[in-house]
C-alpha positions in Angstrom: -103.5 -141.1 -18.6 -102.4 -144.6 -21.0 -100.2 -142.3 -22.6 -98.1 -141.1 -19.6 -97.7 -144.6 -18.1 -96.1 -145.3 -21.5 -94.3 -142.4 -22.1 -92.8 -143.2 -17.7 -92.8 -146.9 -17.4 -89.0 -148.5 -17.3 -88.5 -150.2 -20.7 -87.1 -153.9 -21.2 -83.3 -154.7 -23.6 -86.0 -154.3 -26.5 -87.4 -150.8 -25.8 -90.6 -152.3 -25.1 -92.4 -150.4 -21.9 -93.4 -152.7 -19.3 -96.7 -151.8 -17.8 -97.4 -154.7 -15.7 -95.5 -153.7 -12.6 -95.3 -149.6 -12.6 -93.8 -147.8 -10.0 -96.2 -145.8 -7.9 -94.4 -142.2 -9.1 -95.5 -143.6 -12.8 -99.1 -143.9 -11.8 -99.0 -140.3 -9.7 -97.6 -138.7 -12.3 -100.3 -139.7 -14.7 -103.0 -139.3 -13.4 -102.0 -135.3 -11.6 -101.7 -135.1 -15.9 -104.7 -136.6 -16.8 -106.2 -133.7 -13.6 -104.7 -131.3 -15.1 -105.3 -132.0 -18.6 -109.0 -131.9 -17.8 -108.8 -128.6 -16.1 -107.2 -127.0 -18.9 -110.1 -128.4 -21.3 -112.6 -126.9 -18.7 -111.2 -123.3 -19.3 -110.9 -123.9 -22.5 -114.6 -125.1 -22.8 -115.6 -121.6 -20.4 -113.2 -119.3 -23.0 -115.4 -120.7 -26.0 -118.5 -119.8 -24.5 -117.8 -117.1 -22.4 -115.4 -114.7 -24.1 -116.0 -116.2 -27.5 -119.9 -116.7 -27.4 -120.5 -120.1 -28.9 -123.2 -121.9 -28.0 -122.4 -124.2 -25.2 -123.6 -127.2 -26.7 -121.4 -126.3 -30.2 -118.7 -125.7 -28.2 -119.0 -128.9 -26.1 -119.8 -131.1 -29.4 -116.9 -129.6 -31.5 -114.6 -130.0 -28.7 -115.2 -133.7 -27.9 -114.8 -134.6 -32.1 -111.6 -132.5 -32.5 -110.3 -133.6 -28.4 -111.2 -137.4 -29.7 -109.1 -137.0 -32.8 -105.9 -135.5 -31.1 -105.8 -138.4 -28.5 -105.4 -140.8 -31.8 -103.1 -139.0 -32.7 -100.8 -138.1 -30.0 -101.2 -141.7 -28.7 -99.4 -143.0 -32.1 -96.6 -140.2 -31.5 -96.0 -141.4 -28.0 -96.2 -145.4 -29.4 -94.4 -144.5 -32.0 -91.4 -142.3 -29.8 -91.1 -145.2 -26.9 -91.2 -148.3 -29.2 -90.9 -147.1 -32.6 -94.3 -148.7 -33.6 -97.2 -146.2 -33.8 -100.0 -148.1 -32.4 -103.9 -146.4 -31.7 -104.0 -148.3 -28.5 -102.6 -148.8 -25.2 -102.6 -151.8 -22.7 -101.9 -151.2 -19.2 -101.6 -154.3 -17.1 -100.6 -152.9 -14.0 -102.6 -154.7 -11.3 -102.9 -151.6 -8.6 -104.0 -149.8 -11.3 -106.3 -152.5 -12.2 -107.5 -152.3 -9.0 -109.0 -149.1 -9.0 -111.8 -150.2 -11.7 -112.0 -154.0 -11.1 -112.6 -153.7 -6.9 -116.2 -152.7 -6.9 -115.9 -150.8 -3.6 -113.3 -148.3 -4.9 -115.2 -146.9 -7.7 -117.9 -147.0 -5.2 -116.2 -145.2 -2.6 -115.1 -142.6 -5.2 -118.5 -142.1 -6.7 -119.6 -141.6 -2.8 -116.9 -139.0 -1.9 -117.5 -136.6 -5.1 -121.8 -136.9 -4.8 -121.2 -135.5 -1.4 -118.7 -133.3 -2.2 -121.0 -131.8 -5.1 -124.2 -131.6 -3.3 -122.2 -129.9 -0.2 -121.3 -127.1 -2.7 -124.5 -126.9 -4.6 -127.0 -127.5 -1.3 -124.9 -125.8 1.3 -122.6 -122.9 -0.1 -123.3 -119.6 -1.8 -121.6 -120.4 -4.4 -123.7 -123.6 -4.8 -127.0 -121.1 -5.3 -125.9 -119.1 -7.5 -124.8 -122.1 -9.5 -128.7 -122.9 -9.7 -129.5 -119.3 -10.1 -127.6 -118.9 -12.9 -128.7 -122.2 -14.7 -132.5 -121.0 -13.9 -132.4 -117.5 -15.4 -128.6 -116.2 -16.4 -130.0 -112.8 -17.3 -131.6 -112.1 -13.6 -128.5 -113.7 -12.3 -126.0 -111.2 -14.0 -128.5 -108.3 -13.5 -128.6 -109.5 -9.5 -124.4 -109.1 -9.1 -123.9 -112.4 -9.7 -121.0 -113.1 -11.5 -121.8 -115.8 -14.4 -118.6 -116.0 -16.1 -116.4 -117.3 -13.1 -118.9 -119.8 -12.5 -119.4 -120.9 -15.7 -115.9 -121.7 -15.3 -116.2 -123.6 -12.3 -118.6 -125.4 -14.1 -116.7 -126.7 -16.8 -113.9 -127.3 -14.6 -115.8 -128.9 -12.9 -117.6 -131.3 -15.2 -114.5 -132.0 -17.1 -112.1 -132.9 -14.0 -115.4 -135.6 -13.1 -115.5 -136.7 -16.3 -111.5 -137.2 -16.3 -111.4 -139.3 -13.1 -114.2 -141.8 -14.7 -112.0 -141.9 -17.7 -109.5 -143.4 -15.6 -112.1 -145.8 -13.7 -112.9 -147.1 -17.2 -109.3 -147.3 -18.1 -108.9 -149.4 -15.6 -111.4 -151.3 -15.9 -111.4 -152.5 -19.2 -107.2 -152.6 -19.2 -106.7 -150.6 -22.6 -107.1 -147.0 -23.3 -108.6 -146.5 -27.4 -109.9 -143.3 -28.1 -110.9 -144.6 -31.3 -113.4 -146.9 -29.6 -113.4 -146.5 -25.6 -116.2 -144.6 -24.4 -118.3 -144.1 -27.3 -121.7 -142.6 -26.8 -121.3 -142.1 -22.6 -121.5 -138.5 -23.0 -125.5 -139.8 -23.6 -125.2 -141.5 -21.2 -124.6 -139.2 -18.8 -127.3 -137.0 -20.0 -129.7 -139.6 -19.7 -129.0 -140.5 -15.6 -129.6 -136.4 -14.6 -132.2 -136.3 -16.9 -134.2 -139.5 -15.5 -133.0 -138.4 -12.1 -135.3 -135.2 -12.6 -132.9 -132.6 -14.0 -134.0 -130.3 -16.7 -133.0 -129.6 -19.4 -133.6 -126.1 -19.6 -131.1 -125.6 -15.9 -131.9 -124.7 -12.6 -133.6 -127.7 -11.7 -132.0 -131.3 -10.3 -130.2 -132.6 -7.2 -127.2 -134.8 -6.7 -129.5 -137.5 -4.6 -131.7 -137.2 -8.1 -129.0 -137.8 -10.2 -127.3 -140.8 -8.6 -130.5 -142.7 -7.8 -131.1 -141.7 -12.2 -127.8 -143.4 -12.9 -128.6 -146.8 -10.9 -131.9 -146.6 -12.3 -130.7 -146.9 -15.9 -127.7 -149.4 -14.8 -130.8 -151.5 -13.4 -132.8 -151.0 -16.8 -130.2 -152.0 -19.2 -128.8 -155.1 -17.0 -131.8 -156.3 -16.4 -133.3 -156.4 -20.3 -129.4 -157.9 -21.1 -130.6 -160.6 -18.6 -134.2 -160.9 -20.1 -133.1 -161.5 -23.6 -129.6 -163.1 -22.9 -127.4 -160.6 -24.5 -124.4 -158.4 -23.8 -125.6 -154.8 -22.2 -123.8 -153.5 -24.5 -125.9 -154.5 -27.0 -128.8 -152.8 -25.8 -127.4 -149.9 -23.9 -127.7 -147.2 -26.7 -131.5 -147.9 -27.6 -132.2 -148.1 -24.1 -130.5 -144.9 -22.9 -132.4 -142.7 -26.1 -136.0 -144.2 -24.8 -134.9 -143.3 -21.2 -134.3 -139.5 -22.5 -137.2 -139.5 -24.8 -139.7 -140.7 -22.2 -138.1 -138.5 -19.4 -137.8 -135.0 -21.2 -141.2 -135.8 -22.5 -142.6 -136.5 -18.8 -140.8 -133.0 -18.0 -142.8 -131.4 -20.6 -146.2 -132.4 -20.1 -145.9 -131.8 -16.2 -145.9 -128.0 -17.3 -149.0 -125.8 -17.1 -149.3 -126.3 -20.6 -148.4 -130.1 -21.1 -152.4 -131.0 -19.7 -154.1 -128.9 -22.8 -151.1 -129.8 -25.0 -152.8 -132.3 -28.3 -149.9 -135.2 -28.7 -151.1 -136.2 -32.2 -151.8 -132.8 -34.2 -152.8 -132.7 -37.8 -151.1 -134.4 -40.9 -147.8 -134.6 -38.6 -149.9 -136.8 -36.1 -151.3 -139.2 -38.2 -147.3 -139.8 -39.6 -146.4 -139.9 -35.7 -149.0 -142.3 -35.4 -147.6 -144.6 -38.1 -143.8 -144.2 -37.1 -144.8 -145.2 -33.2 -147.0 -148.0 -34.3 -144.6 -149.5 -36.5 -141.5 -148.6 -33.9 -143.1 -150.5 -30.9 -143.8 -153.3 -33.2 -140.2 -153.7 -34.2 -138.5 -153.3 -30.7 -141.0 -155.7 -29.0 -139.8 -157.8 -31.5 -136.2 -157.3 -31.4 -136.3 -157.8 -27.2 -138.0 -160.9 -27.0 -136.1 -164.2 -28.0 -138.8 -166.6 -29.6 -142.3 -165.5 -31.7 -141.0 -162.3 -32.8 -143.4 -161.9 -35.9 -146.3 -162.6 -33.8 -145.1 -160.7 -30.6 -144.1 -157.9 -32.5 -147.5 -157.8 -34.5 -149.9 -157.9 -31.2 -147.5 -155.2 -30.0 -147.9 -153.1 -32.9 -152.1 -153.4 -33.1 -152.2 -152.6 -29.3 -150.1 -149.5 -29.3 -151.8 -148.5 -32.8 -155.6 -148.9 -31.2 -154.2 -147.3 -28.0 -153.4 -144.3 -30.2 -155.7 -144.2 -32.8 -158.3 -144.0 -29.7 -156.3 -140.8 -28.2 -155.9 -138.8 -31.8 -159.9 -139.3 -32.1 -160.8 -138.1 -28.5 -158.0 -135.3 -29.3 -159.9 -134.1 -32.2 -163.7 -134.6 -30.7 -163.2 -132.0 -28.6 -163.4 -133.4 -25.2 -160.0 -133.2 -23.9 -160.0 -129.5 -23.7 -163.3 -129.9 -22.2 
């Protein structure tokens, strides 16, 4: 998107692109590219796994190292062809397009439109339940007519096309498009909000009202610990968001038939599990809090260590599967 407002905006006696007042056509045009863009990485994504076989998550990864790389790239060819500087980084200063990020109520309204337009198409069309149909059990689905392939198209169509328009919420937002920093580690992000939100893992399973009460709920968690120890969210986001998926996949788990009879601390692999949570709970109490860290951390540590200790001997006693 950064890189067709440069590539369109008027230029001043210096070749320089002025992107602090861009015509409305400029903005159009980018974004319909940016759409389109993402729709072509969609099918491209549903080829891969489809026609070629790879794994979807192989296919997904390799795709978003390689797609990362290009954008470095062909943003220093269009820098480099409009100013003659090749430059990894773009600033947009546009204020209608700073708008769209910046106003709280229009990333709002947005995120309101395409919940309801998803959970119309998944709770209220065919095509919707054979969406979950296929994501419970593709092989049943195929068997039952159901054809897998075009949805899995939709799907990544789908996802990517989502995922473009909050690429240009962020873009907005933060005023600079860098693909060699922007947007690091949301893909996680993402995973974590419809996983918290009660989707699983294993498809088939979650709900749009799920998801978007998962992704306030880990907003909510990560502001509010910024707040508690006065950092920047930022700062705290990534360990926050891999407890969050941890703790929620592991919830999943143990709601199965088996997770009541399932032992948590097993053998020589539970005593080491034992160790690495006792001394992990230790070191983030002590990294949250601001003041007695050694002492905070410590307490942390023996309580978490009894706490276990306690469960790996009733484990092996006998009595749980009693």
């Amino acid at each position: 998107c950064a890189s067709l407002v440069y590539w369109l905006a008027p230029v001043d006696a210096r070749g320089t692109p002025l992107t602090n007042d861009l015509p409305i056509w400029v903005l159009a045009v980018a974004f319909a590219g940016t759409m389109v863009s993402a729709f072509l990485i969609g099918s491209l994504h549903a080829w891969l796994v489809t026609v070629i076989r790879l794994p979807p998550f192989v296919a997904t990864l390799a795709s978003l190292v390689g797609l990362r790389s290009l954008a470095r790239v062909l943003m220093q060819d269009v820098t480099r062809a409009v100013s003659g500087k090749p430059n990894t980084q773009i600033y947009v200063y546009d204020k209608l397009f700073g708008m769209l990020g910046k106003d709280w109520w229009i990333p709002l309204a947005i995120f309101v439109v395409l919940a309801a337009a998803t959970w119309l198409l998944l709770s209220k069309t065919i095509t919707g339940r054979h969406l979950y149909a296929m994501g419970g059990n593709e092989a049943a689905a195929r068997l039952s007519g159901i054809r897998t392939e075009r949805l899995k198209w939709l799907a990544y169509c789908f996802g990517s096309m989502t995922a473009a328009v909050a690429g240009i919420l962020y873009t907005s937002f933060v005023g600079v498009a860098n693909p060699a920093s922007i947007g690091i580690g949301y893909e996680l992000n993402a995973i974590a909000a419809s996983v918290v939100g009660g989707c699983s893992l294993a498809g088939g399973i979650g709900t749009i009202p799920g998801i978007a009460l998962g992704a306030l709920f880990l907003r909510v968690v990560i502001d509010s610990v910024a707040k508690t120890v006065k950092t920047q969210p930022d700062e705290f986001q990534g360990l926050i968001v891999g407890v969050l998926v941890v703790l929620a996949v592991t919830l999943n788990e143990f709601r199965g038939k088996t997770g009541a009879t399932r032992r948590l601390l097993p053998g020589g692999l539970g005593i080491v599990t034992w160790l690495n949570l006792t001394l992990l709970s230790g070191v983030l109490s002590a990294v949250i809090v601001s003041s007695y860290k050694l002492a905070i951390g410590s307490i942390t540590a023996t309580v978490v260590g009894l706490s276990l200790g306690t469960l790996a001997i009733w484990e092996r006693s006998g009595k749980r599967s009693g």
